[in-house]
ZATIMAR-893984 format. One record per residue (C-alpha): y, x, z. Coordinates in steps of 0.02 Angstrom, whole numbers, plus 50000, padded with zeros to 5 digits. Layout:
YXZ/...
***
This chain:
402385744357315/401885726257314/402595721757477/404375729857431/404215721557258/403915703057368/405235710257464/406615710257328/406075694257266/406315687057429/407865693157441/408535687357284/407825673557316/408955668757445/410545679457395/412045666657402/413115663157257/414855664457267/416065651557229/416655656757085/414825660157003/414405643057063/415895637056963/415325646256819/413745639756812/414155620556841/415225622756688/413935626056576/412785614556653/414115599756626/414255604056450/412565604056433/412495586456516/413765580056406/413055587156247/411385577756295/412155563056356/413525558356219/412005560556066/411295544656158/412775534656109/413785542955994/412465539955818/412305520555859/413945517655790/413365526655628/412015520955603/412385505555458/413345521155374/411835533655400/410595521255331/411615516155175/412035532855134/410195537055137/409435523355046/408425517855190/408665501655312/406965498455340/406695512955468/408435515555537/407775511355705/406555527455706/408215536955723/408575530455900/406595530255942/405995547355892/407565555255997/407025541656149/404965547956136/405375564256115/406485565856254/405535556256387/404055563956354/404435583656367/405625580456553/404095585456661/403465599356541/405375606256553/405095606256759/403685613956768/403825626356643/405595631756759/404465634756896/403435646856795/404895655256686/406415650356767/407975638756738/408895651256650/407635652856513/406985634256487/409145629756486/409285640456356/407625635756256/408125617056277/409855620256206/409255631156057/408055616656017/409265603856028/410435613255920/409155615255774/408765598855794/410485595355761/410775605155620/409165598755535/409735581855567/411405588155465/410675592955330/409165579955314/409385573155129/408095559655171/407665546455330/405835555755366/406865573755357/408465565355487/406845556255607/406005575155601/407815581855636/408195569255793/406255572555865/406725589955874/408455586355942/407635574956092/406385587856139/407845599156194/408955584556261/407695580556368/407515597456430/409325597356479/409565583456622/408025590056722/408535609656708/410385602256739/409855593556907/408705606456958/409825619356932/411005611457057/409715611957167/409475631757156/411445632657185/411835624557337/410975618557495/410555600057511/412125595057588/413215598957460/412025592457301/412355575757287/414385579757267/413905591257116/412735578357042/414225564257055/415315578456961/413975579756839/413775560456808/415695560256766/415115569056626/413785556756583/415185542956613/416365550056478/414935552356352/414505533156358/416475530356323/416825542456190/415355543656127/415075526756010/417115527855980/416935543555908/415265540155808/416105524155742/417855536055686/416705548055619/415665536055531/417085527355434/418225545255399/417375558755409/415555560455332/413915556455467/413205574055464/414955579755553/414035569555718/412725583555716/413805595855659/414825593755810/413245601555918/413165617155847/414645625655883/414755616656063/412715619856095/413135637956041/414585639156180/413295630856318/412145644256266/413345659556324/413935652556450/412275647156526/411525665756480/413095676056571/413395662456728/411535658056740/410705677556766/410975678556976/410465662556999/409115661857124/407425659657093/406175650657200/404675655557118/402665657457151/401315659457008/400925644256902/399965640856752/400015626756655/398815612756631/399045611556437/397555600756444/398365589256587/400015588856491/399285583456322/398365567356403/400095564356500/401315564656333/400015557756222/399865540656333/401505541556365/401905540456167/400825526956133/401495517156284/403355520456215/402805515256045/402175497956094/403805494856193/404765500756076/403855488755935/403425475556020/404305457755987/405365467955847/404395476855711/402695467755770/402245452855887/401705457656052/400095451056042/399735459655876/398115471755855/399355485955838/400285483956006/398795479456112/397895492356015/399275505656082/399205500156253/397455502156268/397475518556189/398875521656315/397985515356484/396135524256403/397045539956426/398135536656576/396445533056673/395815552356589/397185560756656/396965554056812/395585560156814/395935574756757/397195576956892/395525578357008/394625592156927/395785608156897/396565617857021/398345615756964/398515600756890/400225597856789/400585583956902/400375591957066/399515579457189/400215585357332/401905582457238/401315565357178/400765561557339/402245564757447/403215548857513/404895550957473/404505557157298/403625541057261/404855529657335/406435539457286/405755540257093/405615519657114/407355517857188/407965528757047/406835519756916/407405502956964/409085505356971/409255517556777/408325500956747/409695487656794/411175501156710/410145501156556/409885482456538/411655479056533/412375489856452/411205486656316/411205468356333/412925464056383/413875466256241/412885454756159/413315441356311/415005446456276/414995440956105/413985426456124/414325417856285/416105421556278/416555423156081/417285441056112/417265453755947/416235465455955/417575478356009/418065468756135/416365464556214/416205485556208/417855486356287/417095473456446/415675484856451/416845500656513/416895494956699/415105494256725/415205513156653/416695519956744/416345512056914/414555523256918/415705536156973/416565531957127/414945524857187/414085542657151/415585550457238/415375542257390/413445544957396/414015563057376/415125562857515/413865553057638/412905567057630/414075580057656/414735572057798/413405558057874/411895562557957/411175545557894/411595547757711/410835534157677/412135518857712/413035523357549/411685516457455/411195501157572/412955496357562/413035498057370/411435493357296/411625476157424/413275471757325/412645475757176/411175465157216/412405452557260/413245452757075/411685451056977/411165435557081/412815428357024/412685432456872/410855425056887/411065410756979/412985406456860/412665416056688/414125403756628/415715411056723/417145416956672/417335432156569/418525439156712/417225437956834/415805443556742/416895459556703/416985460256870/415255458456920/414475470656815/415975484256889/415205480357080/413485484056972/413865498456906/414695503557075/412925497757164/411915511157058/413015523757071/412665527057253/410865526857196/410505542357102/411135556057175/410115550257351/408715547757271/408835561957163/409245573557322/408095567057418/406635570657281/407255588057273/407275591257475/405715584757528/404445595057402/404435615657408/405705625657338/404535631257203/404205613157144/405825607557154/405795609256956/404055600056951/404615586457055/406405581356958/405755583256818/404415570256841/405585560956918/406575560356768/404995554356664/404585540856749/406435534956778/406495535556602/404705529156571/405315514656698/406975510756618/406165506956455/404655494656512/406225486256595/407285487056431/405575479056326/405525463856460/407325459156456/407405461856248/405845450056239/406505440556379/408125438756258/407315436456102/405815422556132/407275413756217/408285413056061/406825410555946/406985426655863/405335434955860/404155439855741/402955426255814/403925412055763/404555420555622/406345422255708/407885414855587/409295427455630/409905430655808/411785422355763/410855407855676/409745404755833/411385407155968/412535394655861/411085382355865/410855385456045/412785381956107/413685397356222/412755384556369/411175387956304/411365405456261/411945408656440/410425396956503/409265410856427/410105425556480/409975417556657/408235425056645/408765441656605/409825441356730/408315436356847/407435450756784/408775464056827/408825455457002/407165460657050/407425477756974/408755476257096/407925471357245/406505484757231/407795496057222/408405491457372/406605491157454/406185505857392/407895514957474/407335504857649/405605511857644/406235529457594/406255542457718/407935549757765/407225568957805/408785583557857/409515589957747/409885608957747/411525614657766/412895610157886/413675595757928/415235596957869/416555592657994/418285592857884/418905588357722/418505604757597/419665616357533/420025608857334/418915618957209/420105636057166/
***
């Protein structure tokens, strides 16, 4: 009885999907992405309306960091938890999370009730990218994965266009709630069609049990660490009792959980996981380079508007290239691997121009507007061959039934990475302009009109130098990387356009 019931599971296990079920599935997924993606962008543009309305300035910024904790935090409890109960399941549990968060965050009458309401909402968005990309990974061989995660960043591409335009229309016309609003109906419609599309998908599966312990030490170090970043050389000065307090708290129990790691027999970091090669270097590659794509697109604007006097709609308008050319550069990742037995020239060729651009930019933070615009497009072109490799990669060099461990730890640490990169360049920014709580900082337009555009641009030469060597490890980190087979064939021909 057992060996026919390991029989059946086998065999489902590796019963193909047709077309058209893979099409049905990668629909819902890339709704799902968007959903999650575009509530990263789209409240920022409400946010002077939300806090006004609400009575509360003072801790507006808790409304962007509980849904940024929250969200990093849970990505490797989401993978794992897929390789105990499946993808279906945690999709569907990250969704209905994310859309009470949303309506909570709706309703909330009060700035404590709307933070709750966003915590809530980030412990399901997080839970969508790594089920997203691991879901892909279920689908379809290796080959063919990296196309179908440069579909699924055009998704992510549109969300960081539409999504502060529409927060901003919504903002000024309609009331705020209607941004959460929005998720309901849309989260409901991801729901169905992740429960109908989602139920043959194949499952790669061995017991697991989970290390609550192991995953307690992990989020609660992680939280601390976020906090201090997060507060650092804004709310507090760095050097403040409260920040170094937090990071101590946060490296105390980082050194306990690894530990920890050592003494149970499942850990909820896998060693062997932790331990293989290409996970490491492919989760620096892809750290390094959601690094450099965070930096400016945070931080540019503000160049924009300082260096070269644009408005502020027109410095978000220059920021569009760096966000659109992320997908041609993912599409031709995708392709390499289809096609290309050594994928891994997409990248090289990429991530060395886009290399290229931020020394430029490092080494002449004063040109033109036209050629920074064009600059930051080759970036964004650079990192786009990045992810889906890496990613890939990640996903074909661990066991089937880890694959969920794997990206979504992947996903914590890219995440975990991006925002010690984000803290560097802001304090980087800030000290350079004089505005931090240290010196008791005068305004950040006060301290750039004393400095001149040539001395603004003078200091963001230096956060320019510290995206290059985000850059550059990137780069190391894709030389160093081993390029394993990947299963599938080699396709030999152009393919048939999707029906």
């Amino acid at each position: 009885m057992s060996s026919l019931k390991e029989r059946a599971e086998t065999q489902g296990a590796i019963a193909p999907l047709t077309r058209n079920e893979i099409h049905r599935i990668f629909y819902g997924l890339m709704l799902g992405g968007f959903l999650s993606a575009v509530n990263q962008t789209i409240v920022a543009s409400a946010l002077p309306t939300i806090g006004r309305d609400l009575g509360d300035l003072h801790n507006l910024s808790w409304v962007i960091i509980a849904y940024l904790l929250s969200s990093t935090v849970v990505a490797p409890l989401y993978g794992k938890l897929s390789d105990i109960h499946g993808r279906r399941a945690m999709m569907l549990a990250a969704v209905g999370l994310f859309v009470a968060g949303s309506a909570l965050s709706a309703v909330a009458p009060n700035m404590a009730l709307l933070i709750i309401g966003r915590t809530l909402q980030g412990i399901g968005g997080g839970g969508i990218v790594p089920m997203v990309q691991t879901t892909v990974a279920d689908m379809v061989a290796p080959r063919e994965r990296g196309l179908f995660q440069a579909y699924m960043g055009s998704a992510w591409i549109v969300a960081g266009v539409v999504g502060p335009v529409l927060g901003g229309i919504i903002a000024d016309r309609l009331h705020w709630s209607v941004i959460f609003w929005l998720n309901v109906p849309l989260g409901v419609l991801t729901a169905l069609l992740v429960w109908h599309s989602m139920a043959r998908l194949p499952r790669h599966q061995r017991t697991h049990k989970l290390d609550l312990i192991g995953a307690t030490l992990m989020i609660a170090a992680s939280v601390a660490f976020l906090l201090a970043l997060t507060s650092g050389g804004t709310r507090v000065p760095w050097m403040s009792p409260t920040i170094l307090g937090l990071i101590g708290i946060s490296m105390l129990l980082t050194l306990i959980f690894a530990w920890w790691l050592n003494q149970v027999a499942e850990p909820f970091l896998p060693l062997h996981v932790l331990a293989n090669p290409v996970m490491r270097l492919g989760t620096i590659a892809t750290s390094c380079a959601l690094s450099v794509m965070t930096g400016f697109m945070i931080y540019m604007p503000l160049y924009y508007q300082l260096v070269h006097a644009l408005t502020p709609t027109q410095a978000g308008a220059a920021l569009i290239p760096i966000i659109v050319f992320t997908t041609p550069g993912s599409m031709l990742s995708g392709r390499a691997m289809m096609y290309l037995t050594h994928y891994k020239v997409s990248p090289y060729i990429g991530m060395s121009l886009g290399t290229l651009a931020v020394a430029a930019l490092t080494w002449w933070p004063a040109m033109p507007l036209g050629w920074a615009i064009f600059a930051t497009s080759v970036i964004g072109l650079g990192v786009g061959t990045v992810f889906p490799i890496a990613t890939v990669s990640i996903q074909n060099a661990v066991h089937r039934h880890d694959v969920g461990t794997a990206t979504g730890t992947m996903n914590f640490f890219r995440a975990l990475g991006s925002a010690l990169a984000v803290a560097i360049m802001g304090a980087i920014l800030l000290a350079g302009l004089g505005f931090t709580p240290e010196r008791g900082g005068v305004g950040l337009e006060v301290a750039a009109g004393d400095a001149g555009a040539a001395g603004v641009a003078s200091v963001f030469r230096f956060v320019f130098a510290a995206a290059l060597v985000a850059s550059v490890l990137t780069v190391i980190a894709l030389v160093f990387m081993e390029e394993r087979p990947l299963g599938g064939p080699v396709r030999k021909e152009t393919p048939a356009p999707a029906e």
